[in-house]
ZAROMAR-627974 format. One record per residue (C-alpha): residue in three letters; x, y, z; residue number from 1. Coordinates in steps of 0.1 Angstrom, whole numbers, plus 2048, in hexadecimal, padded with zeros to 3 digits. Layout:
REM residues N
+------+------+-------+-----+-----+
| code | east | north |  up | pos |
+------+------+-------+-----+-----+
|  ala |    X |     Y |   Z | NUM |
...
+------+------+-------+-----+-----+
REM end
This chain:
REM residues 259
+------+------+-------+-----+-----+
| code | east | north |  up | pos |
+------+------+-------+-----+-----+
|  unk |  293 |   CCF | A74 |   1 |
|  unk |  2A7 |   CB7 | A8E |   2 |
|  unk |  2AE |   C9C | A6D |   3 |
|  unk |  2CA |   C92 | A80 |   4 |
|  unk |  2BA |   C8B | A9E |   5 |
|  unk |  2C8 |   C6D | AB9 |   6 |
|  unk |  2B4 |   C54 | AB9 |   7 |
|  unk |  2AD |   C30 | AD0 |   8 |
|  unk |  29B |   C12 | AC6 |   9 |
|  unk |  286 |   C07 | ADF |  10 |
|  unk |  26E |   BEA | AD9 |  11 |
|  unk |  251 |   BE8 | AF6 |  12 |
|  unk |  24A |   BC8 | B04 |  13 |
|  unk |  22B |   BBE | B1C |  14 |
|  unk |  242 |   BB0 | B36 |  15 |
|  unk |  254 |   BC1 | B55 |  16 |
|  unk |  27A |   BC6 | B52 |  17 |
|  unk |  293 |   BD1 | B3C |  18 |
|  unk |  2AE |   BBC | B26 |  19 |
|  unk |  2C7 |   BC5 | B0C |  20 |
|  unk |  2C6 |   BB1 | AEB |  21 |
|  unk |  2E0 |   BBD | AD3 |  22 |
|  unk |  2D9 |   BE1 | ACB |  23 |
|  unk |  2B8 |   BDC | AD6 |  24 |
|  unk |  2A8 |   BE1 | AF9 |  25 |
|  unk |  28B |   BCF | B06 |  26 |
|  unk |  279 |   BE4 | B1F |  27 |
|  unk |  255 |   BE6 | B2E |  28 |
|  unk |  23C |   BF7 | B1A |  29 |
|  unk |  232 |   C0E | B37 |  30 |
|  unk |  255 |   C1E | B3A |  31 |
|  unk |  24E |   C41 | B34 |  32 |
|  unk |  262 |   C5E | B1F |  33 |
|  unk |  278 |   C73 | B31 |  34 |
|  unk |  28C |   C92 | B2D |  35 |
|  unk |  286 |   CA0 | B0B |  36 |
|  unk |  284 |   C82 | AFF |  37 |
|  unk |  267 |   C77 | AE2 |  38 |
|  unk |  25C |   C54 | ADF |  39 |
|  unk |  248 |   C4A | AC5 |  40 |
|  unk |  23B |   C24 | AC5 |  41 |
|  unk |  228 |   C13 | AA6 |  42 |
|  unk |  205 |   C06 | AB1 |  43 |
|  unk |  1F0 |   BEE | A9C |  44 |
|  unk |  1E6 |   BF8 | A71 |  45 |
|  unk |  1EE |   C20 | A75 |  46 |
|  unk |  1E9 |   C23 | A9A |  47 |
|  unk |  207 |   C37 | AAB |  48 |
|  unk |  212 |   C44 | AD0 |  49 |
|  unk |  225 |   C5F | AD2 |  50 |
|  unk |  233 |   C69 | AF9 |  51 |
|  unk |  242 |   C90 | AFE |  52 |
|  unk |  242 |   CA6 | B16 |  53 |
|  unk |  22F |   C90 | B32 |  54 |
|  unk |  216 |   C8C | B16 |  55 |
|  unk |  20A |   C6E | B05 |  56 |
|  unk |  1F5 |   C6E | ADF |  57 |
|  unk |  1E5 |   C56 | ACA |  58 |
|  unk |  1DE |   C56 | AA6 |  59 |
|  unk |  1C8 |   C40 | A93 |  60 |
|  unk |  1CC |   C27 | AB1 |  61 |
|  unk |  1B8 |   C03 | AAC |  62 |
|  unk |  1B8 |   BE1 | ABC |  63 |
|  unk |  1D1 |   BEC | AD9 |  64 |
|  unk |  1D4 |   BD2 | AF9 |  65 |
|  unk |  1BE |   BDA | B16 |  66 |
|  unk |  1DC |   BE1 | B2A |  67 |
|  unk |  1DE |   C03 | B17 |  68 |
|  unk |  1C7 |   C0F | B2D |  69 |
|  unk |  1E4 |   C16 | B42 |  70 |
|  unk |  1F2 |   C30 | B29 |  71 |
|  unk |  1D3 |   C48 | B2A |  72 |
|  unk |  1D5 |   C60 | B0C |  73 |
|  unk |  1DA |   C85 | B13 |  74 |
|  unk |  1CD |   C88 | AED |  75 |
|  unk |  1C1 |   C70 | AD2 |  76 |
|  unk |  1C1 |   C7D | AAA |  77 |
|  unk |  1AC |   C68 | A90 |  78 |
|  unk |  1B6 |   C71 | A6E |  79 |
|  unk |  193 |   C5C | A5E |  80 |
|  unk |  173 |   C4C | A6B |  81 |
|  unk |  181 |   C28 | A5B |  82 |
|  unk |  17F |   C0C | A70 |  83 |
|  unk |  1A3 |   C07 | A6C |  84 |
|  unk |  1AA |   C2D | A7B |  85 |
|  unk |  18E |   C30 | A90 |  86 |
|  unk |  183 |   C18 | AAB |  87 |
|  unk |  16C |   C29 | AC7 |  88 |
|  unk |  177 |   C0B | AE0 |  89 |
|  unk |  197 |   C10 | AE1 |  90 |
|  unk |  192 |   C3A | ADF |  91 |
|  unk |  17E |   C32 | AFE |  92 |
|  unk |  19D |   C1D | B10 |  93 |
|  unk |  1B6 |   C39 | B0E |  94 |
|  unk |  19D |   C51 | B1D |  95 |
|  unk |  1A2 |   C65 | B3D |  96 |
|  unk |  18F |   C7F | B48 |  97 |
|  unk |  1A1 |   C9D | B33 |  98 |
|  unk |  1AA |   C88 | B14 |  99 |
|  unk |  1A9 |   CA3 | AF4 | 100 |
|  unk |  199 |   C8F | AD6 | 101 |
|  unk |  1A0 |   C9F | AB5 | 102 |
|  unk |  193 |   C94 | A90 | 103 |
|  unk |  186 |   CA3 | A73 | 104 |
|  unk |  165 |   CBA | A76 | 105 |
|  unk |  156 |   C9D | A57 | 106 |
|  unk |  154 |   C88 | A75 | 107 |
|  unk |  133 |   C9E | A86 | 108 |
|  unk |  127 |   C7E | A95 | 109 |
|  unk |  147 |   C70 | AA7 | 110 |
|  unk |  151 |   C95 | AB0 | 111 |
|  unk |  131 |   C9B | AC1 | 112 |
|  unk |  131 |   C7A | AD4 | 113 |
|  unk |  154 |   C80 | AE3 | 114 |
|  unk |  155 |   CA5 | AEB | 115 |
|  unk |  172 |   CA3 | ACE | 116 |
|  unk |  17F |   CBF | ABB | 117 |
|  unk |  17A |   CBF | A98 | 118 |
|  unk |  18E |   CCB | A7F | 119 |
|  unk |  196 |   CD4 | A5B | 120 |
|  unk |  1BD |   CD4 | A49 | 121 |
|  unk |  1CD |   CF1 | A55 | 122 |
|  unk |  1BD |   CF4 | A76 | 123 |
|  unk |  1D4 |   CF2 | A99 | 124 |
|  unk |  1CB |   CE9 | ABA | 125 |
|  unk |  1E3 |   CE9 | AD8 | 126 |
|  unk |  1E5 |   CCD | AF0 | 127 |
|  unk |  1FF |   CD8 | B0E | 128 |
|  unk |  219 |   CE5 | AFD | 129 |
|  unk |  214 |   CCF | ADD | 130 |
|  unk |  204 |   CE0 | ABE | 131 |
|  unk |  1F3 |   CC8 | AA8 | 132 |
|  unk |  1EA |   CD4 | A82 | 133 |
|  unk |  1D2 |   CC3 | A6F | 134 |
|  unk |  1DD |   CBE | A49 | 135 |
|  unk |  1CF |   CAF | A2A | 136 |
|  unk |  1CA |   C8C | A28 | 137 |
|  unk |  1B8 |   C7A | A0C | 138 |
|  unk |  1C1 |   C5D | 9EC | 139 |
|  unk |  1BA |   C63 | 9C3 | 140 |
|  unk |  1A7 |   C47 | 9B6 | 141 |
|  unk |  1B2 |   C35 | 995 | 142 |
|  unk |  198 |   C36 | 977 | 143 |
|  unk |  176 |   C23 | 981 | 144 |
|  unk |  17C |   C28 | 9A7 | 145 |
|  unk |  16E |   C40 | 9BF | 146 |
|  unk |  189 |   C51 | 9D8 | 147 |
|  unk |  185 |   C3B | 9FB | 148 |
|  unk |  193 |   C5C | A05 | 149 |
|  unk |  17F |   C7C | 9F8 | 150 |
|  unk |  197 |   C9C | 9FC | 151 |
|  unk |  16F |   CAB | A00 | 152 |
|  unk |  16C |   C9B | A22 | 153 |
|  unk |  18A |   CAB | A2F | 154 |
|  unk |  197 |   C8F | A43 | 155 |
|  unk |  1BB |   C9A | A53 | 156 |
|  unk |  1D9 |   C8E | A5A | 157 |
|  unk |  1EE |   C9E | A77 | 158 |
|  unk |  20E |   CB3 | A7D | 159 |
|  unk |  21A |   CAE | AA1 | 160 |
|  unk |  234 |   CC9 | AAC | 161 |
|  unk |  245 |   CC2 | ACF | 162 |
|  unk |  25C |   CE0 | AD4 | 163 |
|  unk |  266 |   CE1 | AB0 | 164 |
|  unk |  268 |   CBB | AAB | 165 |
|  unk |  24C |   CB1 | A8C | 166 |
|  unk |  23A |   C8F | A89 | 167 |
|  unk |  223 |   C8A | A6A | 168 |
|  unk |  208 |   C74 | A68 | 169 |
|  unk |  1FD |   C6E | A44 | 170 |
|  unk |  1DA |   C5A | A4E | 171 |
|  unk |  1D2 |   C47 | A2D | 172 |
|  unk |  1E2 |   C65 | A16 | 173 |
|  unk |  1F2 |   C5B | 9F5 | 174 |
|  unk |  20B |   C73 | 9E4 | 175 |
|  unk |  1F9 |   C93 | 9E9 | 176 |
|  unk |  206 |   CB3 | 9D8 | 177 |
|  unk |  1FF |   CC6 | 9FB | 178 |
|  unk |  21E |   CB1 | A09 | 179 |
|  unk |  234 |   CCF | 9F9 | 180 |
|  unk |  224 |   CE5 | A0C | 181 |
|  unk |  237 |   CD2 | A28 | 182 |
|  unk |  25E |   CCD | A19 | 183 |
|  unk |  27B |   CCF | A35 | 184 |
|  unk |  25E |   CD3 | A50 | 185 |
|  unk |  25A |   CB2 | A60 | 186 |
|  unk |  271 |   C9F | A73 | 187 |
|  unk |  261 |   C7C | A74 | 188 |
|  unk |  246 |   C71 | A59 | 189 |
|  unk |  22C |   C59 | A5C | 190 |
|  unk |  224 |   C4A | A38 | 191 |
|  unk |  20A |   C2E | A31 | 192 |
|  unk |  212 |   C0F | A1A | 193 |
|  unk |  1EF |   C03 | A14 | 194 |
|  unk |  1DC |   BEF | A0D | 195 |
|  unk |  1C5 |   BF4 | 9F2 | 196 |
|  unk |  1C9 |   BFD | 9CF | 197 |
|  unk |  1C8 |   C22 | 9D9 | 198 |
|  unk |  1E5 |   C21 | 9F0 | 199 |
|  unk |  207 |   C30 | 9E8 | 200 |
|  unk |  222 |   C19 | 9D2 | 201 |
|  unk |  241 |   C13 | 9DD | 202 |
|  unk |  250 |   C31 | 9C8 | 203 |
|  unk |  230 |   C48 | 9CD | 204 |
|  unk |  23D |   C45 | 9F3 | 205 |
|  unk |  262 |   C50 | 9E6 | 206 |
|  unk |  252 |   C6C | 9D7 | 207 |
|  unk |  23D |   C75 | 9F3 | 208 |
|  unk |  25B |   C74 | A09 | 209 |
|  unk |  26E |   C88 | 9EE | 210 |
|  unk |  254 |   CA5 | 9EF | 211 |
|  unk |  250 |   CA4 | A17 | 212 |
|  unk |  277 |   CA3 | A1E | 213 |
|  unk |  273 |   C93 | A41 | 214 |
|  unk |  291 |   C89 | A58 | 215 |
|  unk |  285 |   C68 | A5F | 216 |
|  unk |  267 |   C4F | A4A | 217 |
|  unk |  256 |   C35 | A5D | 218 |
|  unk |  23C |   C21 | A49 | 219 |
|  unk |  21B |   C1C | A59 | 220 |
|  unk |  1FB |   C07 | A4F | 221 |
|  unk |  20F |   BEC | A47 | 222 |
|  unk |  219 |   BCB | A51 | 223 |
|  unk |  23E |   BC6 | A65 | 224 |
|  unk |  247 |   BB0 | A48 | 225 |
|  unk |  237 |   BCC | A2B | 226 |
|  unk |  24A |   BE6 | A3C | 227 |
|  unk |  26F |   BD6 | A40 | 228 |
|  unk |  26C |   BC9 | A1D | 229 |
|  unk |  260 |   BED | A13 | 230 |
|  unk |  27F |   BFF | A23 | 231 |
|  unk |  294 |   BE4 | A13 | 232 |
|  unk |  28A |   BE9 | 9F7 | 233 |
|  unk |  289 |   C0F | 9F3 | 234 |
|  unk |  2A5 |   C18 | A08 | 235 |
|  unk |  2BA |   C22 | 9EC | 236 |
|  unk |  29C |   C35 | 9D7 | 237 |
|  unk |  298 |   C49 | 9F8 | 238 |
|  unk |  2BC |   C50 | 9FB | 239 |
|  unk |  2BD |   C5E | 9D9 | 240 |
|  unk |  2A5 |   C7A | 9E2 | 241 |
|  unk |  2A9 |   C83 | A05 | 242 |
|  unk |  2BF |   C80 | A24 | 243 |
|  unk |  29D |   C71 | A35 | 244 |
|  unk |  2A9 |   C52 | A4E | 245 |
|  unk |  28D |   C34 | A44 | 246 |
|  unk |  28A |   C1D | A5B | 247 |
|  unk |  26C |   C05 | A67 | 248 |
|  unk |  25B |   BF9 | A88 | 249 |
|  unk |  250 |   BDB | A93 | 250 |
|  unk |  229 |   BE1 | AA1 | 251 |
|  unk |  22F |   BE9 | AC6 | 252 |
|  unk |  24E |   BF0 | AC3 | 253 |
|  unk |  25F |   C15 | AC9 | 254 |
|  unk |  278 |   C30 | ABF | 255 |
|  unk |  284 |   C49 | AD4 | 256 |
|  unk |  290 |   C69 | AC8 | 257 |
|  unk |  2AA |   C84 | AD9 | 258 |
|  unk |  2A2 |   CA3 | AC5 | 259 |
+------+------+-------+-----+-----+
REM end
């Protein structure tokens, strides 16, 4: 696992041009990934890009500018069918002509309306030279509540291996037991704040990085304010238990790794 991987802040702007701000570069949104480079830029909620290899992926990617359509997807993953993961516009403004669409078989509907691939934790599909493993993804309820997440309707999150380099996706996963299933296997992970009164608290997330072992955190489904006070806050809990770097993003903003 590359836990000590280089690594560049990049935060995307909608403007030509490129200026430095401190440690920080402004650049334009549309400058691509090169060499064996990985750039991985937070979208709206969950939504995230992630440009490899001369290919560019989308998870869970909502309410994106219209510009995107400029930065065609070579394949989009949706974890869930909720509206918050899954937006059919915006599926259909990344499209080009061989976009791969992958989400979970429980979606028969959506799967048979985009030609998509559905699949079930555990299952693999390659996309170039990218594999892409669906995993388990699903929330407990407390007492009086019914899961917004059955484990039954085997919605996924994703592993995304680029030449050796792991990104997890959690989706809308709490603290699953299945995450030691993954320990020291994952380079960057994904993890989601909330909302809701079945999303992970702040120490259910130390756990969950705890069991995973990633090299890097990044919280997603969160606000840019939720998230900075989150790392602030659990900085040193995280420390305690792992090596993992935690950091945030701003939405639309980017980090470039150097594996």
């Amino acid at each position: 696992m590359s836990s000590a991987s280089k690594v560049q802040v990049v935060a995307l702007v909608a403007i030509l041009g490129v200026a430095a701000i401190g440690s920080i570069v402004l650049v334009t949104q549309f400058l691509p990934t090169t060499g064996g480079t990985i750039k991985l830029t937070l979208l709206e909620n969950a939504g995230v890009m992630i440009e490899a290899d001369g290919m560019r992926i989308y998870i869970d990617p909502i309410d994106l500018p219209s510009n995107y359509s400029e930065l065609p997807a070579d394949a989009v993953l949706i974890t869930h069918p909720h509206g918050d993961h899954f937006d059919g516009t915006i599926i259909d403004l990344l499209l080009k002509e061989d976009t791969e669409i992958i989400m979970p078989s429980n979606m028969s509907a959506e799967v048979t309306e985009y030609g998509a691939v559905g699949v079930v934790p555990g299952d693999s599909v390659l996309v170039g030279d990218i594999n892409i493993t669906a995993f388990y993804m699903y929330t407990t309820a407390p007492e009086g509540y019914v899961a917004s997440h059955p484990r039954e309707a085997n919605w996924t999150s994703y592993i995304i291996d680029i030449n050796g380099f792991t990104i997890f996706h959690a989706g809308d996963s709490k603290n699953i037991i299945e995450y030691n299933q993954l320990n020291g296997t994952i380079d960057v992970a994904l993890l989601p704040l909330g909302p809701g009164c079945q999303s992970m608290t702040g120490m259910e997330v130390v756990d969950a990085i705890d069991k995973l072992q990633p090299g890097h955190f990044i919280p997603v489904h969160a606000s840019d304010l939720d998230a900075e006070l989150f790392i602030n806050a659990y900085e040193d809990e995280i420390a305690e238990v792992t090596e993992c770097h935690p950091f945030w993003l701003e939405h639309f903003a980017s980090y470039v790794f150097e594996p």
